[in-house]
C-alpha positions in Angstrom: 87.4 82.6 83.6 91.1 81.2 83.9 93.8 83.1 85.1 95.4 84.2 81.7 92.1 85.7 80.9 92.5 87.8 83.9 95.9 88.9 83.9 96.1 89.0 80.1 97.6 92.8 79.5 97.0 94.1 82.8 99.5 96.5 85.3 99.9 94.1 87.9 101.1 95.4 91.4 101.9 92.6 93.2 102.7 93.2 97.1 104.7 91.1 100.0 105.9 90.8 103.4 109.6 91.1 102.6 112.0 90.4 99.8 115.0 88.6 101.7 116.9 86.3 99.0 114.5 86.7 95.9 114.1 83.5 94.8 110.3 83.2 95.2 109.5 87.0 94.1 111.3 86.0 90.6 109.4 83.0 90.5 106.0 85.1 91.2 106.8 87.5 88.8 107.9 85.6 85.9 104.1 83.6 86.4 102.6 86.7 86.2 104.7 86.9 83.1 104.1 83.8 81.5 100.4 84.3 82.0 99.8 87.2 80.3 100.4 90.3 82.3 101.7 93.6 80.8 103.5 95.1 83.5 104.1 93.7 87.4 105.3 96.5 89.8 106.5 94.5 93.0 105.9 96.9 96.7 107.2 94.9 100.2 106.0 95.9 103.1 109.1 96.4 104.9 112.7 97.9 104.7 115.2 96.4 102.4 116.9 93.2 104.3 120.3 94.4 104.7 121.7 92.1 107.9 121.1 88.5 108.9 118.6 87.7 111.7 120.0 85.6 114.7 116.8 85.4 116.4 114.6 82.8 114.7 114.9 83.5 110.8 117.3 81.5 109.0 119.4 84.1 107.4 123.1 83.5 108.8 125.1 85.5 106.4 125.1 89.0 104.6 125.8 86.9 101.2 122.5 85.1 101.0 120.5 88.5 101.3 119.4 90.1 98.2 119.8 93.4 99.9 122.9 93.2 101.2 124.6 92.6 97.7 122.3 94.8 95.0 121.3 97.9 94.8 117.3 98.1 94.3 117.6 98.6 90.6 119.8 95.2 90.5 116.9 93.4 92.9 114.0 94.8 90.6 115.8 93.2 87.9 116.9 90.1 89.0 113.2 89.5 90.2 112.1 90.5 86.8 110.0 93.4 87.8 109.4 96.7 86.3 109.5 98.5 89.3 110.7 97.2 92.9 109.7 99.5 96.0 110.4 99.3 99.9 108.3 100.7 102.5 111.3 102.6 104.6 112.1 102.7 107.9 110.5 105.9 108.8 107.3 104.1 107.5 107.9 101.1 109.7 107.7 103.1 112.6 104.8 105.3 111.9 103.0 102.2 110.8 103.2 101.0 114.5 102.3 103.9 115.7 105.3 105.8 116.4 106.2 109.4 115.5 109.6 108.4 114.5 112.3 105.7 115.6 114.3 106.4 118.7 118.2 106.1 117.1 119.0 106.0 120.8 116.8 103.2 122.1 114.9 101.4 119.4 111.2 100.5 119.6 111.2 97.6 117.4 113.8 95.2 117.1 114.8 96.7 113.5 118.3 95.3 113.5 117.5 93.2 110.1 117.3 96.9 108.5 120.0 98.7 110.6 122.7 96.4 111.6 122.1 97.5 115.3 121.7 94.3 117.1 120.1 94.4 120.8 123.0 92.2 122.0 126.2 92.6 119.7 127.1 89.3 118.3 130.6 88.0 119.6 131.6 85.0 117.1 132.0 86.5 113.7 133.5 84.0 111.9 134.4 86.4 109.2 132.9 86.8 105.8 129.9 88.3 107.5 128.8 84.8 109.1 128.3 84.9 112.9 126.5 81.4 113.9 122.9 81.4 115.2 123.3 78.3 118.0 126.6 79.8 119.4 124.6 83.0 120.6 123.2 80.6 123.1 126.4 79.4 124.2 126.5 81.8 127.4 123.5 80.7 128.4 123.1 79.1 132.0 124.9 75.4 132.3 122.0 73.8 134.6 
């Protein structure tokens, strides 16, 4: 049976790890399209990507995140969906086992969702763009 067959008229719910600048989520959805599908609801498993990440995921500015610059109604239809859902915060922590996030002291490094970095970046640059590298900068001279 080929793919067309399958999808041909059906409610798809298509579910990923995070939505961060959209490009491959509209490129998913509008296969699902093209192949036949009726509807495609699209669920991530994590909070909206509101921050950039200067701890190992390339995300160096506010502007490139999806999340940062639409409301969820603007992402669900720039990916093309029907509907577009986030699992929230409060989910997050539960998920891991907690009963709720400590605002205080964070459990999880969250700061992608929140803003609230372990260690505040010093080198903003302006326009939102703080440099991953020149976090290392203080960093022992040996």
């Amino acid at each position: 049976m080929q793919i067309n067959q399958l999808l041909k008229d059906k409610i798809i719910i298509l579910i990923d790890d995070s939505l961060v600048r959209g490009t491959t989520s509209h490129k998913i959805v509008k296969m699902l399209y093209d192949a036949g599908a009726k509807e495609v609801h699209v669920k991530i498993a994590c909070p909206e990507i509101r921050f950039p990440d200067f701890y190992g995921v390339d995300t160096p500015t506010k502007k490139e995140l999806l999340a940062a610059n639409k409301t969820n109604d603007e992402i669900c239809e720039y990916i093309g969906a029907k509907s577009l859902d986030f699992l929230s915060l409060e989910g997050v922590y539960r998920a891991m086992g907690f009963n709720k996030r400590d605002n205080n002291y964070p459990q999880l490094t969250d700061h992608y969702f929140t803003g609230e970095y372990p260690v505040k970046p010093i080198d903003e640059l302006g326009d939102d763009k703080i440099t991953q590298l020149s976090l290392l900068s203080t960093a022992s001279n040996n």
